[in-house]
N, C-alpha and C positions, 0 to 999 in steps of 0.2 A: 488410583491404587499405586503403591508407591513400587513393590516388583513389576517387573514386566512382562512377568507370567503370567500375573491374575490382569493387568492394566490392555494387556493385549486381548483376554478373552473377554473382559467386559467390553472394551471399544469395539470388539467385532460386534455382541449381542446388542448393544446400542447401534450400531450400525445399521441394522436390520431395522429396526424402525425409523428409514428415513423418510422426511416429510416433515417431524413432530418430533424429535429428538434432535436437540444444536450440545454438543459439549461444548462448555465455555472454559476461559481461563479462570486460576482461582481469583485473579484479583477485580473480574466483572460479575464474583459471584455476589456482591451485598448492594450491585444495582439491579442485582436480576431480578421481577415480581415486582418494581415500586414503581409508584404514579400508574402512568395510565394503562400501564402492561398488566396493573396488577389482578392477579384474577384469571388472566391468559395464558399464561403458561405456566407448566408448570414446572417446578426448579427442586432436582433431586441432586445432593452431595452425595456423587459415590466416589467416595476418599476413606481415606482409614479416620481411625477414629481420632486423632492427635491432630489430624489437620481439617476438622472441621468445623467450622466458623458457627456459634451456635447463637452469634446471636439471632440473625432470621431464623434458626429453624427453632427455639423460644418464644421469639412472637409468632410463630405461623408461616412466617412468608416463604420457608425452603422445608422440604423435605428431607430426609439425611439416610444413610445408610446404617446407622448406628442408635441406639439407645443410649442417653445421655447417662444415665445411672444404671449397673446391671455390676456393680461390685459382689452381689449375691452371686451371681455366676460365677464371676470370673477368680474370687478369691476361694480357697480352696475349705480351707478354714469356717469363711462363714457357711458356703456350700455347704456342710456337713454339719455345722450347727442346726441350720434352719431346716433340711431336712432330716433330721435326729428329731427336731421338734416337730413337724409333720407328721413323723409314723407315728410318734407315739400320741397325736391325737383321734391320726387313723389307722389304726392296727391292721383292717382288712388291707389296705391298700398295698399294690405291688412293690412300691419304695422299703415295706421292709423288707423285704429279702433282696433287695436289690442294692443292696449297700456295704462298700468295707467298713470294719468293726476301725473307726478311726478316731486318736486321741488328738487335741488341738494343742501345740506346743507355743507357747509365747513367753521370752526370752527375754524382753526388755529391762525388768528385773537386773539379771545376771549383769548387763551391763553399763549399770548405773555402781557408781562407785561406794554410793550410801545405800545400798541394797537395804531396805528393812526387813528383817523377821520377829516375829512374837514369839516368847519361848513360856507357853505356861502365861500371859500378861504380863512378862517382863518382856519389855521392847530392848532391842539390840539393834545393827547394824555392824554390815562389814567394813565399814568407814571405822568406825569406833573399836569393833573387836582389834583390826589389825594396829591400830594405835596403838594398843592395853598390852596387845601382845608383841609388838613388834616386830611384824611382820604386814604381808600382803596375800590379799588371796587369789589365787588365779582365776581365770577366768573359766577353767572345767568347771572348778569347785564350786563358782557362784551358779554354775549352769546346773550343777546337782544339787543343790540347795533349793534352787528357785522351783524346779523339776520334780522336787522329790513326791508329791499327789500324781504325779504323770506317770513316774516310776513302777509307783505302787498298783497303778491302775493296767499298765498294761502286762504285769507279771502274773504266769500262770502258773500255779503249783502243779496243776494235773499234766502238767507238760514239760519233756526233759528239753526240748529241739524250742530256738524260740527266733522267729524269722517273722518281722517290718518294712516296711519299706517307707522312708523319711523321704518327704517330700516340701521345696517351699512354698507356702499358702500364695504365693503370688509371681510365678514364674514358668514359663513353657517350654516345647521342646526339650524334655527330661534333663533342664539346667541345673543340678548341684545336688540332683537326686541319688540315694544313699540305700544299699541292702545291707538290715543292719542284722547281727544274728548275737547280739548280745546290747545291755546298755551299755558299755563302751564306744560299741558302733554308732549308738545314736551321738553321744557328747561328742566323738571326734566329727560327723557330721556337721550339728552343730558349730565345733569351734573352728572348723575348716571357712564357715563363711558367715564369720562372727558382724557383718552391714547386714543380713537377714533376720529377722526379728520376731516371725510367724511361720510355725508350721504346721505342718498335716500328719503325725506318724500313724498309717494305716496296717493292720496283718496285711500281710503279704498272702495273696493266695497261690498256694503253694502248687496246685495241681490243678492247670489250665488248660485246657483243652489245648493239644498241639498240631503244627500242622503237619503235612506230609513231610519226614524228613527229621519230624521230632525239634519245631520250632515255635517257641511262642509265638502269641498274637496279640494284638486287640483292634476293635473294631472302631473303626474312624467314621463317626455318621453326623454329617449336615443337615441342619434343622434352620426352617427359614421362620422367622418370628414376624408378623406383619400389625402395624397398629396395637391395639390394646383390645384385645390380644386375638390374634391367629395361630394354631402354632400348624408349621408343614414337616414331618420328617422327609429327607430326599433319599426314595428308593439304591441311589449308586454310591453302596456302602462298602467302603475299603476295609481290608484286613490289610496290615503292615506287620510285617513278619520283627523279629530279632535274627539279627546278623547271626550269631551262632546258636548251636544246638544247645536246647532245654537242658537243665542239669542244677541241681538245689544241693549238689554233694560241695559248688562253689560259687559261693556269695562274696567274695574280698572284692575289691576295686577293679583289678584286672577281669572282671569275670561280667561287668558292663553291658556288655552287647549278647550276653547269654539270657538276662533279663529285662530291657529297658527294649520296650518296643516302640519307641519313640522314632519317625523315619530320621529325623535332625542328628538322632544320637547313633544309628546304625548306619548311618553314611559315611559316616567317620572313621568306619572302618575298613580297610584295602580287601576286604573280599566281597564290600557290599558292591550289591548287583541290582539293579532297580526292576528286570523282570523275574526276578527271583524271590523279591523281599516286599514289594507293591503288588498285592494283588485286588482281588474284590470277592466280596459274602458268594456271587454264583459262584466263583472256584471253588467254593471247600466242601459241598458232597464228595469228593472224595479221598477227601483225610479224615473225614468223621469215621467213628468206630462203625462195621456192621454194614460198610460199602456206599454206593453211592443213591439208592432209594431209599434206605435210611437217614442219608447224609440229605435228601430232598427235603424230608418232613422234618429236620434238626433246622435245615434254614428258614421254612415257613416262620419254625416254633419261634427261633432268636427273633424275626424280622417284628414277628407281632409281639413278644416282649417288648422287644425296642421301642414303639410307637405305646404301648401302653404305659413302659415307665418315665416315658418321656414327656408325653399327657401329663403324668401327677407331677414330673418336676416341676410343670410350670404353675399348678393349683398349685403346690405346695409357697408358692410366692406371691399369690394373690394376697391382696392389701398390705405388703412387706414392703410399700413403697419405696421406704429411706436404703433398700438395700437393691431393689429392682421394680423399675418404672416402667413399664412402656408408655411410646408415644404415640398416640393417634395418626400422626403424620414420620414417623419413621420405621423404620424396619432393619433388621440386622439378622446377619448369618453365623451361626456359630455349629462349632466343632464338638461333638459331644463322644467322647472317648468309652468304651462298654469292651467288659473281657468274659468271655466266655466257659464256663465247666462243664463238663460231661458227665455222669456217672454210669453211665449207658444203661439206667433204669428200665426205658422203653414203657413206663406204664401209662402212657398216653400223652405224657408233656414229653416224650420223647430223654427223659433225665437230665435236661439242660438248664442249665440257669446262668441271666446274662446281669452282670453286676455295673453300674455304673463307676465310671471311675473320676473323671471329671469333666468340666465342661468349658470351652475356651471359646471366647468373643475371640473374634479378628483372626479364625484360621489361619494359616499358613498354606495355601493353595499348590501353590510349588511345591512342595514335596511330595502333592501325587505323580510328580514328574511328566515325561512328554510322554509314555508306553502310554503312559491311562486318562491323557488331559483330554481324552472327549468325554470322562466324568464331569468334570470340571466346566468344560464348555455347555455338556446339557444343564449343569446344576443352575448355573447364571442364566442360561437363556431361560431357563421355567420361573427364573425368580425373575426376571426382567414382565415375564409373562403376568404374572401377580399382583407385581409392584404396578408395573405399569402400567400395564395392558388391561390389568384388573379382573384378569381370568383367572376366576376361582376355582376353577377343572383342569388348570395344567398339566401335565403328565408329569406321570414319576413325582409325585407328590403326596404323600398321606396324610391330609391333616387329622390334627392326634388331640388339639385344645382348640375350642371357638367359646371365648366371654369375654361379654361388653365388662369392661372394671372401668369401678367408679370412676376411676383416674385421667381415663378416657377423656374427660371432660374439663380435664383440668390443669392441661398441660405438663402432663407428666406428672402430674403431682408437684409442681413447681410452681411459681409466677414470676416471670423475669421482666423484672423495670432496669 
């Protein structure tokens, strides 16, 4: 691992299995498993995902720590395509109410200089228009042109107040994310980081359960995925607060760390305080409405949402090979982000519902900081436990998906000569 925060807790958890664990250099990894060794040991790349040599773990001969294909994941875009096409084959299932009402922006269009549009079956271009006229069009204008089905789709008549939140389809730690409270917000968005070419504009939910103190959240929960397929929720699940207090009277630029609960993007600010703004799901009985034995059964309720909507995210990607593969011999950790509402209902579901929001390959480990890296430390050692150890009863584990997919068998769904 390439920080030294996660690279120090994994070399400790490898540690512990001495005897049968040798960490090697990267450059003895493609002798490791050949000729007469092969067979005897066994050879796991735990490195991030950009530095892992895939030819052995293609043919078999290494394990990895990563899924080769998992662009369903990790793009936000298709993320919500694929499961939009989910609920609506399964309507019972907890994925639909578990999801922001989100339109997918793609821009590529806008900045092509030959832009085509049909007007009626007369073809046009803004190459050709600005010829005829002489002039050029800018590059809003080709973005509200290209936009205008996106436009239309996410305007609401029944409603005077109108609040999004613009996000890009392929980028983390809340980098170049946008509260837009009109479409102009979105196009200045947009043309602010005109090399981005895909986005996510979701509603904004406006009324999120807050914490003590009157601070956003959302729920930071690791999910260990093992072969094709295991899936494990990990019980030591973070709440990452926003640096300043809740408040929807202001959404402009300056107003950042009143809604972006990203820890990356609230660090950034001179009052963030890491045991004030990292916490974990046991602290918050009591910021929940109704005290702290109701705040009990509010965390049960969230815990077992979690693990059930997180079950169907991964049915929802069974046989979607070309977008998410598991590999029989790899296994990977990912970050799965859930924001929580309240309505303090109380009529048995306790009035909460917990919405996914996205879901990120290659966590960032380090920003649960030093207060809480014995989350961290148990998280790796139970996964070291599975991976390796092949203890299917680790602790602090819940697995939430167990199916053999066909793919299993077939090397990701790949065949690499």
């Amino acid at each position: 691992m390439q920080d030294v925060y996660t690279n120090q807790i994994v070399s400790a958890a490898l540690g512990r299995r001495t005897g049968w664990v040798k960490q090697i250099g990267e450059a003895a990894l493609d002798g490791a498993g050949k000729g007469k060794g092969k067979g005897k040991h066994k050879v796991v790349q735990l490195c991030d995902f950009d530095r892992i040599d895939w030819v052995p773990v293609m043919s078999g001969r290494h394990h990895a720590a990563s899924y080769l294909v998992r662009k369903g994941l990790s793009r936000k875009a298709q993320l919500s395509l694929q499961l939009k096409r989910y609920a609506s084959k399964h309507p019972g299932s907890c994925i639909t109410h578990a999801l922001p009402y989100t339109v997918v922006l793609e821009t590529w269009d806008a900045h092509e200089d030959d832009m085509k549009m049909d007007f009626g079956g007369v073809k046009a271009s803004f190459g050709n228009m600005n010829s005829m006229m002489n002039c050029s069009s800018t590059l809003r204008e080709r973005l509200d042109w290209c936009l205008n089905d996106s436009k239309e789709e996410v305007q609401d008549p029944s409603r005077d107040d109108w609040f999004w939140i613009l996000k890009p389809s392929y980028t983390n730690k809340g980098s170049d994310i946008a509260i837009c409270g009109d479409w102009d917000d979105v196009l200045d968005g947009l043309e602010a980081v005109p090399d981005i070419r895909e986005w996510v504009l979701q509603r904004y939910i406006e009324a999120p359960m807050l914490w003590t103190g009157g601070y956003k959240f959302h729920l930071r929960v690791y999910v260990l995925c093992v072969g094709a397929l295991k899936v494990y929720v990990y019980d030591g699940i973070l709440a990452l607060l926003a640096a300043h207090k809740y408040n929807m009277d202001s959404i402009g630029p300056e107003s950042v760390y009143r809604h972006l609960t990203n820890t990356a993007r609230s660090c950034e600010d001179v009052d963030f305080d890491e045991a004030l703004f990292v916490k974990t799901l046991d602290d918050m009985p009591d910021s929940v409405r109704g005290g702290p034995v109701r705040g009990a059964r509010v965390v049960k309720e969230v815990r077992e949402q979690i693990n059930g909507i997180t079950g169907e995210l991964f049915a929802a990607f069974e046989n979607e090979y070309t977008v998410f593969s598991p590999m029989d011999n790899c296994f990977e950790l990912y970050g799965l982000d859930f924001m929580v509402t309240d309505d303090g209902a109380g009529d048995g579901t306790e009035g909460v519902q917990v919405t996914l929001l996205e879901t990120n390959p290659g966590p960032d480990f380090k920003q649960t900081g030093d207060r809480l890296r014995g989350v961290i430390v148990r998280l790796w050692e139970n996964t070291c436990r599975v991976v390796l150890d092949g203890d299917d009863t680790a602790p602090n584990f819940s697995k939430v998906y167990d199916k053999e997919w066909s793919v299993k068998k077939a090397g990701g769904g790949m065949k690499f000569t």
